[in-house]
N, CA, C and O atoms as CSV, one atom per row, in Angstrom:
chain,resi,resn,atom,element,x,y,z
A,1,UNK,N,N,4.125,-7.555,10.109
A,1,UNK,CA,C,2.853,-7.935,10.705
A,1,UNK,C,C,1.816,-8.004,9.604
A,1,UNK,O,O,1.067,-7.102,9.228
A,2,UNK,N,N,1.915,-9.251,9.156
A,2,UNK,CA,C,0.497,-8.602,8.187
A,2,UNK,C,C,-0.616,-10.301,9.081
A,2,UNK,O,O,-0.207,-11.141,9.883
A,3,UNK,N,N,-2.014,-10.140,8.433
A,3,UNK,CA,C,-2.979,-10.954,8.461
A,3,UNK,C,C,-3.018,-12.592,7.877
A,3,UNK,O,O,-3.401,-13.682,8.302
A,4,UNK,N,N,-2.540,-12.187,6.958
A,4,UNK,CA,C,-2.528,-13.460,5.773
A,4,UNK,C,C,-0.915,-14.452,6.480
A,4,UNK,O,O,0.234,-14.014,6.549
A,5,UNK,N,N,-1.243,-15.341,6.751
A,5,UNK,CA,C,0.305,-15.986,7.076
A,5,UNK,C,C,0.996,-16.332,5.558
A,5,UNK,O,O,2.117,-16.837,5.500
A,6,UNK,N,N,0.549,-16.147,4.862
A,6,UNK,CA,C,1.834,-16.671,3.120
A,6,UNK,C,C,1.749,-15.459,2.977
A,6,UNK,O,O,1.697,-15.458,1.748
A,7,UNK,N,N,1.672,-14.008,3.360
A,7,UNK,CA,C,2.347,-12.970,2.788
A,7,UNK,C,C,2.669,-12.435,3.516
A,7,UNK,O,O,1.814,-11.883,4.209
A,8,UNK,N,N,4.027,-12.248,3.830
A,8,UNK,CA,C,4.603,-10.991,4.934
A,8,UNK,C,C,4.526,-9.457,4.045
A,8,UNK,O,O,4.608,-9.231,2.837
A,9,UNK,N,N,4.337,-8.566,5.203
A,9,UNK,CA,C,4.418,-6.869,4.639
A,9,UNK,C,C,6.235,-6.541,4.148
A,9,UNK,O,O,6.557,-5.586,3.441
A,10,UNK,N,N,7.143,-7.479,4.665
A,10,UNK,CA,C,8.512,-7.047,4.108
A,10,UNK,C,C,8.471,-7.705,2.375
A,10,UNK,O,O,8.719,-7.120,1.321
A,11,UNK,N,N,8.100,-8.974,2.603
A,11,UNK,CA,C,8.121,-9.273,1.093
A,11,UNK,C,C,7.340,-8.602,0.299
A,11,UNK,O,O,7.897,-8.533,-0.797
A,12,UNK,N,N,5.529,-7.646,0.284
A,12,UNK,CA,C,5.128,-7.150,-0.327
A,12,UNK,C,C,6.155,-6.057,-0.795
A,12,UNK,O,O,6.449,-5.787,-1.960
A,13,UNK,N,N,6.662,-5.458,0.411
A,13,UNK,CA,C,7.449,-4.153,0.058
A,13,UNK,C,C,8.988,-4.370,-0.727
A,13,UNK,O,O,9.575,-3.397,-1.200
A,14,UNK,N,N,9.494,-5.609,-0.795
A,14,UNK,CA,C,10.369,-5.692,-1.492
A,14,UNK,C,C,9.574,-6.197,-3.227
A,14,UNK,O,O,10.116,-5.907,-4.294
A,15,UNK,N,N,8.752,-6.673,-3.161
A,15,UNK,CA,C,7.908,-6.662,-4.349
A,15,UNK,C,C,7.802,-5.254,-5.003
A,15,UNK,O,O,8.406,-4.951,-6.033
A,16,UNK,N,N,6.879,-4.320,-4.227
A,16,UNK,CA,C,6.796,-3.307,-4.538
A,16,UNK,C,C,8.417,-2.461,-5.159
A,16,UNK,O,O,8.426,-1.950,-6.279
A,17,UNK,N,N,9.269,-2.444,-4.545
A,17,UNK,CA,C,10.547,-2.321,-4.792
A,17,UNK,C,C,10.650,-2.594,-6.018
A,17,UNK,O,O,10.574,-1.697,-6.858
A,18,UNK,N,N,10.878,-4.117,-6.416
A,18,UNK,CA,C,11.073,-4.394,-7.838
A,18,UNK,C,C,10.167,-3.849,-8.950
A,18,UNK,O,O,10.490,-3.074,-9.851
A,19,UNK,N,N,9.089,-4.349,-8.734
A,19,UNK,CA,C,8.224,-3.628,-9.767
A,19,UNK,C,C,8.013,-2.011,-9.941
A,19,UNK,O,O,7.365,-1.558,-10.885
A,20,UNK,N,N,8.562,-1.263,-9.038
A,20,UNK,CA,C,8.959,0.344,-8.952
A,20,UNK,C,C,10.527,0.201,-10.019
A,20,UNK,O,O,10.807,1.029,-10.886
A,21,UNK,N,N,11.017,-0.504,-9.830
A,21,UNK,CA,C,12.458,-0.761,-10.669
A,21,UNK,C,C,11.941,-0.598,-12.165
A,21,UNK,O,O,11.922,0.470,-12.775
A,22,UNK,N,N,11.441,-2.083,-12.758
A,22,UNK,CA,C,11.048,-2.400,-13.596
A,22,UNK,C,C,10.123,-1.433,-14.616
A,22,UNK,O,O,10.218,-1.291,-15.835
A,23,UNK,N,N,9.097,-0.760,-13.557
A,23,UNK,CA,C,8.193,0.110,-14.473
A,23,UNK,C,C,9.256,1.595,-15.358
A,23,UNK,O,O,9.203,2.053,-16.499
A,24,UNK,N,N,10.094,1.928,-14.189
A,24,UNK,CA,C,11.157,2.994,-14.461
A,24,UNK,C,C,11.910,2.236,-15.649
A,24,UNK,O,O,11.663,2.436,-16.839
A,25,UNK,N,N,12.684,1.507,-15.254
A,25,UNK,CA,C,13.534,1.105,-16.409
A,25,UNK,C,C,12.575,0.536,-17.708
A,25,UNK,O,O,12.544,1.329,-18.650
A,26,UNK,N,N,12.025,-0.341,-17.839
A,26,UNK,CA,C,11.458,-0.260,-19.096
A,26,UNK,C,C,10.441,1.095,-19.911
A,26,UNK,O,O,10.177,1.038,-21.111
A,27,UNK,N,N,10.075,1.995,-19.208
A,27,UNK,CA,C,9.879,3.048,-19.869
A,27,UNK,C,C,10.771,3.820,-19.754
A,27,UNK,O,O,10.573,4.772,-20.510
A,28,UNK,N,N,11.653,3.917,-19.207
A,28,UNK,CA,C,12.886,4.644,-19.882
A,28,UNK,C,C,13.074,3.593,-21.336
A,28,UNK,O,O,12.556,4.124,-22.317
A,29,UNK,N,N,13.612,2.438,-21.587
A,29,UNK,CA,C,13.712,1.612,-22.369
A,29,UNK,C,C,12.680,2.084,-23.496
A,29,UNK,O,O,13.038,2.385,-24.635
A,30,UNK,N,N,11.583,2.109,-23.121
A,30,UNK,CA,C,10.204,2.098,-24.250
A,30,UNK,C,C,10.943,3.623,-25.034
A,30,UNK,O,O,11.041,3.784,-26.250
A,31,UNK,N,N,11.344,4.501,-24.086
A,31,UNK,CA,C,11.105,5.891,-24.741
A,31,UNK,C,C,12.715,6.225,-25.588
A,31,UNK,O,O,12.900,7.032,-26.499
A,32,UNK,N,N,13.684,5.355,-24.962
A,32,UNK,CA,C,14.787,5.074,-25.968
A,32,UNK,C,C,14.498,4.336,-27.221
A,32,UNK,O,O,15.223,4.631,-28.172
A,33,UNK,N,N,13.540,3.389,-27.428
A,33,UNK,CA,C,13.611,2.726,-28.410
A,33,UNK,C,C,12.592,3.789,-29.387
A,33,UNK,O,O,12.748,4.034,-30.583
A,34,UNK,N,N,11.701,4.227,-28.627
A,34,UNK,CA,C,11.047,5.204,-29.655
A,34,UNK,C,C,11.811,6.247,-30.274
A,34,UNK,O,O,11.666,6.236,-31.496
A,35,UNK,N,N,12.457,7.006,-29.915
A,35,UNK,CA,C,13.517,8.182,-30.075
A,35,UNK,C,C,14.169,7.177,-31.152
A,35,UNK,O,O,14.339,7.755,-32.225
A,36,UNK,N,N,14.562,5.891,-31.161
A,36,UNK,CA,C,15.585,5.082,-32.149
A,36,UNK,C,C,14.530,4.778,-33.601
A,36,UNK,O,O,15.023,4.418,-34.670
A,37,UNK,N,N,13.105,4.985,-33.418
A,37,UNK,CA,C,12.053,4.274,-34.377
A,37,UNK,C,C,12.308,2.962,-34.511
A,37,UNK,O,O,12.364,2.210,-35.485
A,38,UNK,N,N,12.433,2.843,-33.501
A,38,UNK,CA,C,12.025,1.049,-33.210
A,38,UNK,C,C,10.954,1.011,-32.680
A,38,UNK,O,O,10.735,1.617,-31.631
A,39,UNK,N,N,10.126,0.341,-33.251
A,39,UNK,CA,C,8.686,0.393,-33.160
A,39,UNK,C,C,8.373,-0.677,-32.170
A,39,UNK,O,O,7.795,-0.566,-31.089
A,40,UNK,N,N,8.927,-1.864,-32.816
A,40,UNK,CA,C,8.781,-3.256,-32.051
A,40,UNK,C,C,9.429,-3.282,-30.497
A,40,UNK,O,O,8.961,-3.630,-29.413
A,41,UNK,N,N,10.461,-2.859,-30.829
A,41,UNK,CA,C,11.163,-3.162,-29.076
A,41,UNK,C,C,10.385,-2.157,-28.110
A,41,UNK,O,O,10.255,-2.349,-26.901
A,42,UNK,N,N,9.708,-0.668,-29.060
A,42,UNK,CA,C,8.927,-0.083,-27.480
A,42,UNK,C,C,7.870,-0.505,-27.831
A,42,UNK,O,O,7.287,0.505,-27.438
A,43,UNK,N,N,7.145,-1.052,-28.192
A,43,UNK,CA,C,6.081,-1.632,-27.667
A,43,UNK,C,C,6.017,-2.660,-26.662
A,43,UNK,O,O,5.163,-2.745,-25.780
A,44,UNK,N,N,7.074,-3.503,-26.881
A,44,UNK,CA,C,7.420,-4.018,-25.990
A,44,UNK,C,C,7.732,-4.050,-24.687
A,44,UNK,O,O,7.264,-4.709,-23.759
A,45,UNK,N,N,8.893,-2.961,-24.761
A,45,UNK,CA,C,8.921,-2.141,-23.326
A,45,UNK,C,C,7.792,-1.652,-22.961
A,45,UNK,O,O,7.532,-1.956,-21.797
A,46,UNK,N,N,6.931,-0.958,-23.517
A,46,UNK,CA,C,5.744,-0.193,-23.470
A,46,UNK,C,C,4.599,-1.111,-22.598
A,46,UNK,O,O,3.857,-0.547,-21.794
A,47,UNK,N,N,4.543,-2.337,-22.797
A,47,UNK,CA,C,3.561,-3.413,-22.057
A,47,UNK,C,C,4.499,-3.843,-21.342
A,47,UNK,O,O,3.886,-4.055,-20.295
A,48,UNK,N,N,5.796,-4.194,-21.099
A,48,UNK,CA,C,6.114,-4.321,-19.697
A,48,UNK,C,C,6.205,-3.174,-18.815
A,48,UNK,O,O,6.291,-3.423,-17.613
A,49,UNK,N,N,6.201,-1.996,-19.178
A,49,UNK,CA,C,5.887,-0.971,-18.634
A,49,UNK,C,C,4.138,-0.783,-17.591
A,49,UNK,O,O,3.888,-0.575,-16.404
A,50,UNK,N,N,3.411,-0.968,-18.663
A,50,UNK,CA,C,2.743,-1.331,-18.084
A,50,UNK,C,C,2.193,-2.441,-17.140
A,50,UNK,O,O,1.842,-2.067,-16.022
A,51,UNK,N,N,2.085,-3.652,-17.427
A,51,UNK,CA,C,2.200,-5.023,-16.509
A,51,UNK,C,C,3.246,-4.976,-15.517
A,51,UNK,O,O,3.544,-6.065,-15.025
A,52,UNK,N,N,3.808,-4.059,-15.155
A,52,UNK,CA,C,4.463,-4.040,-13.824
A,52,UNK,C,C,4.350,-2.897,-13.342
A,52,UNK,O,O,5.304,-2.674,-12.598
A,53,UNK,N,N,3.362,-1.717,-13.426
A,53,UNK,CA,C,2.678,-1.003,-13.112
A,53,UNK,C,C,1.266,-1.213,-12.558
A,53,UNK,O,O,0.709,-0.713,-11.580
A,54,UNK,N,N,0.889,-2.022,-13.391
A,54,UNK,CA,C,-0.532,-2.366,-12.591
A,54,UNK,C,C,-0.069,-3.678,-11.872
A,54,UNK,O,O,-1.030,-4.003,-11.175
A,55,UNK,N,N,1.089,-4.724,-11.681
A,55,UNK,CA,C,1.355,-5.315,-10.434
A,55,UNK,C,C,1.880,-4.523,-9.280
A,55,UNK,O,O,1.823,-5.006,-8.150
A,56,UNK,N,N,2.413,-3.278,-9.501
A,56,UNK,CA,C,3.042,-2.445,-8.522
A,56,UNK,C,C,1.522,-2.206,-7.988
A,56,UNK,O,O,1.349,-2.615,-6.840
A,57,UNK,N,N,0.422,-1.635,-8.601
A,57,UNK,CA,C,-0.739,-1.074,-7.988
A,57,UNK,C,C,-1.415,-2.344,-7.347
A,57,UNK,O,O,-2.111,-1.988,-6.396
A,58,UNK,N,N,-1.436,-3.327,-7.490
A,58,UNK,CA,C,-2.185,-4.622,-6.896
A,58,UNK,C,C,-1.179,-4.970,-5.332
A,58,UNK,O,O,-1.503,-4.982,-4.145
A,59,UNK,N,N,-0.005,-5.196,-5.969
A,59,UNK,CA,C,0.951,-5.377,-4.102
A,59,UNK,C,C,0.785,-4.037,-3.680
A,59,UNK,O,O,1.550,-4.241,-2.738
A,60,UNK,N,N,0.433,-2.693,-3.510
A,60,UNK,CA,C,0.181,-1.745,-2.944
A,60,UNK,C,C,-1.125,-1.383,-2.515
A,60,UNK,O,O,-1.244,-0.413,-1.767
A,61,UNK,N,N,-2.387,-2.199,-2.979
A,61,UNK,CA,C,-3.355,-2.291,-2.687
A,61,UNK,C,C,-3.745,-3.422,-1.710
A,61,UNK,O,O,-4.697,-3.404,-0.930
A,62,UNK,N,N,-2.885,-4.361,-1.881
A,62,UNK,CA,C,-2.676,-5.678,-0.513
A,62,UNK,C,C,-1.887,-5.210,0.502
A,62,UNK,O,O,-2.095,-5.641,1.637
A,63,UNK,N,N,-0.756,-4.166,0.248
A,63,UNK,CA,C,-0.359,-3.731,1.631
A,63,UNK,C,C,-1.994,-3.064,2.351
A,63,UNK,O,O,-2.661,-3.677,3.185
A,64,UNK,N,N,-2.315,-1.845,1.828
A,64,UNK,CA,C,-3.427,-1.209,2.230
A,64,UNK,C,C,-4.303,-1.898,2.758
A,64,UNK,O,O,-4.906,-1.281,3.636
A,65,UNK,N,N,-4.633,-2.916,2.601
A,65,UNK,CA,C,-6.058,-3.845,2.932
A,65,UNK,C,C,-5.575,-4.739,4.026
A,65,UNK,O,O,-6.371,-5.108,4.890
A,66,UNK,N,N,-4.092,-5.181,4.051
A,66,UNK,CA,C,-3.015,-5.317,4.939
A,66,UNK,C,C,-3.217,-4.731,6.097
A,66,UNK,O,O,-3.584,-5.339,7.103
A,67,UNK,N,N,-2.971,-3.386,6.034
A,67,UNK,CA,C,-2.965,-2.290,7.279
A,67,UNK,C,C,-4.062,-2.183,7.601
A,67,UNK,O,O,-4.342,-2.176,8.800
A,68,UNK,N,N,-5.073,-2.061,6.584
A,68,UNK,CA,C,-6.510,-1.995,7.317
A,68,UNK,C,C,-6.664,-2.515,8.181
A,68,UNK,O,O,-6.986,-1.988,9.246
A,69,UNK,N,N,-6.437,-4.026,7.956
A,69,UNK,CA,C,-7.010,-5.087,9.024
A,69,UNK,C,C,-6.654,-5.017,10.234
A,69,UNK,O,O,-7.319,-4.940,11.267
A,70,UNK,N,N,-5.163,-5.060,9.976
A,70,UNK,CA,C,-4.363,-4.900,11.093
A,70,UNK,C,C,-4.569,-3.784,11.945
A,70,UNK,O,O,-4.202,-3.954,13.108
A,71,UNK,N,N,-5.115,-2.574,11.628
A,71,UNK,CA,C,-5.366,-1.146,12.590
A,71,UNK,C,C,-6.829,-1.802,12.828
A,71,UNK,O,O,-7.081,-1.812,14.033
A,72,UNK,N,N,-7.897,-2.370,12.016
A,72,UNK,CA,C,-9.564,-2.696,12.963
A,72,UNK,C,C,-9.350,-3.744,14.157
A,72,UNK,O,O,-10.101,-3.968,15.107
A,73,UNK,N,N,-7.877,-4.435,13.782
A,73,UNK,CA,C,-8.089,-5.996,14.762
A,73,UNK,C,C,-7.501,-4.695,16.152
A,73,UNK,O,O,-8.126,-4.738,17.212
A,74,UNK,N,N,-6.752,-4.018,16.066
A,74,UNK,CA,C,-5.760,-3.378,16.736
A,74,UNK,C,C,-7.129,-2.745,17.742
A,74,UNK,O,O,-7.320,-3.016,18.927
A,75,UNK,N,N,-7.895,-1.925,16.947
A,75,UNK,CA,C,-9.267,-1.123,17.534
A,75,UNK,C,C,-9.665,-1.969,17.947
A,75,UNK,O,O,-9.813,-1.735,19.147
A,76,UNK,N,N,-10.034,-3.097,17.678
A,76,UNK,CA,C,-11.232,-3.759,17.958
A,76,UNK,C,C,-11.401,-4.053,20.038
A,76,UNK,O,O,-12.416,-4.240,20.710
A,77,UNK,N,N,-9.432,-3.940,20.600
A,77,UNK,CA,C,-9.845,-4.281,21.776
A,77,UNK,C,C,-10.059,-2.379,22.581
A,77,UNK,O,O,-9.971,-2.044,23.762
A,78,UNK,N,N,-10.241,-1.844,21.801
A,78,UNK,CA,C,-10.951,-0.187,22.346
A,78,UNK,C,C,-10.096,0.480,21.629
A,78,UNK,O,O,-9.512,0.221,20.577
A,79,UNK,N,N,-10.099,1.607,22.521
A,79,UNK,CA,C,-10.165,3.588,21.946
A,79,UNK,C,C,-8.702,3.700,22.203
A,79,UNK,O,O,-8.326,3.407,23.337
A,80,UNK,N,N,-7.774,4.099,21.279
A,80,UNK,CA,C,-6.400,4.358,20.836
A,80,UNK,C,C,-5.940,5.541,20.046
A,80,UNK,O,O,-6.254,5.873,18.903
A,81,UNK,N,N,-5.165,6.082,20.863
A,81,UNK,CA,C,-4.160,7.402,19.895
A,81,UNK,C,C,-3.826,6.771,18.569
A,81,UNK,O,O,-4.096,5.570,18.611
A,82,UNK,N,N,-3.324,7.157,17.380
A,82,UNK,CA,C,-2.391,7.046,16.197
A,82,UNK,C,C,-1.332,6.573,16.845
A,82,UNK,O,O,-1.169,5.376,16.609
A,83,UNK,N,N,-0.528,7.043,17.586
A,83,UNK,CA,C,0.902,6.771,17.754
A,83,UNK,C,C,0.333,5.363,18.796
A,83,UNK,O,O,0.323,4.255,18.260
A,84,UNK,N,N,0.022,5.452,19.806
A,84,UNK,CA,C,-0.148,4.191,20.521
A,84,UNK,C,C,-0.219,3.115,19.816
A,84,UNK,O,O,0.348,2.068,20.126
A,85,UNK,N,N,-1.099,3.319,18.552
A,85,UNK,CA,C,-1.715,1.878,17.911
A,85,UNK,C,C,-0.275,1.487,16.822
A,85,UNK,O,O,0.298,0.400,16.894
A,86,UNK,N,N,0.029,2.301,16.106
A,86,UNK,CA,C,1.401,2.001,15.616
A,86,UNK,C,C,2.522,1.448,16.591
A,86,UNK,O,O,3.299,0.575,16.202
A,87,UNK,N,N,2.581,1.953,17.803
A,87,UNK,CA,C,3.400,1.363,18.445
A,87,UNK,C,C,3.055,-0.160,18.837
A,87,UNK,O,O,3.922,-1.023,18.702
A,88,UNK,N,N,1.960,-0.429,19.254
A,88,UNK,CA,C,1.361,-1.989,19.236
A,88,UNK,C,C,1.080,-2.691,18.225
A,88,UNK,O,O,0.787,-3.876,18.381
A,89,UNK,N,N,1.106,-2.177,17.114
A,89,UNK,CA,C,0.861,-3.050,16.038
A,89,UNK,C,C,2.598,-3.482,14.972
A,89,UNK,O,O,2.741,-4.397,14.160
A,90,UNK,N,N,3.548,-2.524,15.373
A,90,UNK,CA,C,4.710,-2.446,15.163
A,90,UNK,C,C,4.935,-1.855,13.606
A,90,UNK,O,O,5.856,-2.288,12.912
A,91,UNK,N,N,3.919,-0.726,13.079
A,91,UNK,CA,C,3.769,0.311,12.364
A,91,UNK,C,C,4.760,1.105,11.884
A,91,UNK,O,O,5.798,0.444,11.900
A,92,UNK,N,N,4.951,2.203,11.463
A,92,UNK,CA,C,5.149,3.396,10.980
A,92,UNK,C,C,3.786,3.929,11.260
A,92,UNK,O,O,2.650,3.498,11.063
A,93,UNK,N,N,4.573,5.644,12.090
A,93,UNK,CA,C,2.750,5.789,12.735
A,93,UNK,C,C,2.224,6.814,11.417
A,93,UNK,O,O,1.147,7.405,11.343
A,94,UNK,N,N,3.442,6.810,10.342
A,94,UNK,CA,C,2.464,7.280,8.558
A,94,UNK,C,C,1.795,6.343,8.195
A,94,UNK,O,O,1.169,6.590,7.164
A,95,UNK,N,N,1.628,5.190,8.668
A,95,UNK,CA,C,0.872,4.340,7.509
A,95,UNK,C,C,-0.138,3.896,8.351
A,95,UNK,O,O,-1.159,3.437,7.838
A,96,UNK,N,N,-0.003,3.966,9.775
A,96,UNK,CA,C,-1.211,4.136,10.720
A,96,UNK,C,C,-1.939,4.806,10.557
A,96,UNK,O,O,-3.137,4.526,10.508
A,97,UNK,N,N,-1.312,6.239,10.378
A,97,UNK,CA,C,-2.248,7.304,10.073
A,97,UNK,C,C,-3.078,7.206,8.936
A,97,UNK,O,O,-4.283,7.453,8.971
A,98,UNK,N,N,-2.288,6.749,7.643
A,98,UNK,CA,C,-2.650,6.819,6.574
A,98,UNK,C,C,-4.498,5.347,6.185
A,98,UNK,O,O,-5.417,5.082,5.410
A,99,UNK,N,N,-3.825,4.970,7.465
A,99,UNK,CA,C,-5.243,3.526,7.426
A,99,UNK,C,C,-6.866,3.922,8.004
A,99,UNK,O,O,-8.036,3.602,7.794
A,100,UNK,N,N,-6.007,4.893,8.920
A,100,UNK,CA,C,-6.739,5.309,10.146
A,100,UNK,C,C,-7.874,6.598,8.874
A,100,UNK,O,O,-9.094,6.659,8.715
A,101,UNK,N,N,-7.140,7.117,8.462
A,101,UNK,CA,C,-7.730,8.389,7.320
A,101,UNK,C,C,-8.875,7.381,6.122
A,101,UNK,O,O,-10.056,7.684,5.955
A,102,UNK,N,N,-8.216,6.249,5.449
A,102,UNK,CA,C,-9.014,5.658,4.934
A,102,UNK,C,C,-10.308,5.070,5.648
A,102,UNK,O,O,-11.425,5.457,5.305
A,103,UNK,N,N,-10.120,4.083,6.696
A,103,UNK,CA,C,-10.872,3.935,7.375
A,103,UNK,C,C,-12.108,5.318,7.827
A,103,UNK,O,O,-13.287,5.121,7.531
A,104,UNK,N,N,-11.800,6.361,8.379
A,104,UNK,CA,C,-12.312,7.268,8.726
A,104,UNK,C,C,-13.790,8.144,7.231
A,104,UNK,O,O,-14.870,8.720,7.365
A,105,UNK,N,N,-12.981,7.765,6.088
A,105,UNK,CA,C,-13.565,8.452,5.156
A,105,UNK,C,C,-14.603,6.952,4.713
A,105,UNK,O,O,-15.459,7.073,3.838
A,106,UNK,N,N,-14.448,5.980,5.228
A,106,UNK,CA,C,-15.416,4.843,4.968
A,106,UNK,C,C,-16.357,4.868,5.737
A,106,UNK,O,O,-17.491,4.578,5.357
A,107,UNK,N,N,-16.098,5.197,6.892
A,107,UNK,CA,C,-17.268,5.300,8.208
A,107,UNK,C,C,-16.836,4.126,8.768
A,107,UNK,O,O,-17.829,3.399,8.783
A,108,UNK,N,N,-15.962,3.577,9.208
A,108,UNK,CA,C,-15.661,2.152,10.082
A,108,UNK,C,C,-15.356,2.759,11.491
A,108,UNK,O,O,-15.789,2.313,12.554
A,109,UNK,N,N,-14.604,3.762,11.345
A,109,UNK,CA,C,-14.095,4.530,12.286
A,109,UNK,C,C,-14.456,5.825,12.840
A,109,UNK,O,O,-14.762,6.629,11.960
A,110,UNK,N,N,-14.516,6.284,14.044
A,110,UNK,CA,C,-14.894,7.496,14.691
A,110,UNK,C,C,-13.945,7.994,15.174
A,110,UNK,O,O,-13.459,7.047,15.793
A,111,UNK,N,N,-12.944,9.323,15.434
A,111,UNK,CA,C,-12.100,9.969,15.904
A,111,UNK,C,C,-13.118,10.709,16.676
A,111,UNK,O,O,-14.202,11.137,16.279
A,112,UNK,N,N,-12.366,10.817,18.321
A,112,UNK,CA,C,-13.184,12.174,19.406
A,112,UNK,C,C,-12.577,13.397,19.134
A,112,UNK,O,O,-12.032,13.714,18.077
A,113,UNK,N,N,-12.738,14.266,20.443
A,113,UNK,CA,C,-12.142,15.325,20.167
A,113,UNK,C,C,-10.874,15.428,20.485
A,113,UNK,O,O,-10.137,16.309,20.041
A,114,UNK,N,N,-10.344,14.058,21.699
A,114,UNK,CA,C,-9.180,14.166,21.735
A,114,UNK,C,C,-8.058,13.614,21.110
A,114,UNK,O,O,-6.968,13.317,21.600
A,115,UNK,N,N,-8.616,13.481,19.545
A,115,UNK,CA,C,-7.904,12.229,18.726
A,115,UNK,C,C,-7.714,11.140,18.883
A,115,UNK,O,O,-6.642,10.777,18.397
A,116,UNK,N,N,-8.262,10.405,19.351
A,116,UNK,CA,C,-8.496,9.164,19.787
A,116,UNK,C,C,-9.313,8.079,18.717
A,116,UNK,O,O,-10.489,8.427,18.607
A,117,UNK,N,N,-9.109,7.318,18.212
A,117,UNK,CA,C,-9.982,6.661,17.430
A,117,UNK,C,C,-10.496,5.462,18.247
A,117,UNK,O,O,-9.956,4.832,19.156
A,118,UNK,N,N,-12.109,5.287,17.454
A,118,UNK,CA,C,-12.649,3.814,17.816
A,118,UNK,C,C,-13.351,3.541,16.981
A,118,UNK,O,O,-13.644,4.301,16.058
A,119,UNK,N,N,-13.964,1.864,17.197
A,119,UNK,CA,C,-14.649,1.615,15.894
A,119,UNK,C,C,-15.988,1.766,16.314
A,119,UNK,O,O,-16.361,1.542,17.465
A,120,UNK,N,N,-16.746,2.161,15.352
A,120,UNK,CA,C,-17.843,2.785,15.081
A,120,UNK,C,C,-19.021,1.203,15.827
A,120,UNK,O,O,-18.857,-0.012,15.713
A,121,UNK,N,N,-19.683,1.688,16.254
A,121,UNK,CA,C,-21.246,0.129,16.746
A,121,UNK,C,C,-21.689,0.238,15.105
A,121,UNK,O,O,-21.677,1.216,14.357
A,122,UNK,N,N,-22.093,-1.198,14.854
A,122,UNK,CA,C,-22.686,-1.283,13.398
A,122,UNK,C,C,-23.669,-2.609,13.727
A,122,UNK,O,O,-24.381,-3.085,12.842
């Protein structure tokens, strides 16, 4: 379920996947070639290490902004448990939660006393 129709949340997460691969193996790589004093090949590794670390942090920051949307459009038709709204939005009710917490520390969102969230009048 994501917002954007050219990006599905399975392909971000198989993105994320690879570039979780990539950052591991080339700094393992970087830190073999250093141990060898090969200077050139970890540096090398060393910036693909990085450049697929900060693409891992960019597709993990589009899931997030992803879920956002998807939990305000979800609020937007009223007042919903965590688990309810994951179940209608077709969630994991961790990453519901986890939207619902961001949201909450932004002020978009109001939780009652009976855990219930809604969106805030602005």
């Amino acid at each position: 379920m994501t917002t954007n129709p050219n990006i599905s949340r399975r392909g971000l997460r198989r993105v994320a996947v690879v570039f979780i691969t990539l950052t591991a193996v080339s700094g393992a790589v970087a830190v073999a070639a250093g141990l060898r004093h090969d200077n050139a090949w970890a540096a090398v590794e060393l910036t693909a290490c990085g450049v697929s670390a900060l693409a891992l942090y960019r597709a993990s920051r589009w899931l997030d902004a992803d879920t956002d949307r998807a939990v305000l459009a979800g609020l937007a038709s009223g007042t919903a448990a965590p688990d309810k709204l994951a179940a209608d939005l077709g969630l994991r009710v961790a990453v519901v939660r986890l939207s619902l917490t961001r949201l909450l520390n932004s002020g978009l969102v109001e939780k009652d006393e009976r855990g219930f969230v809604h969106l805030l009048d602005r």
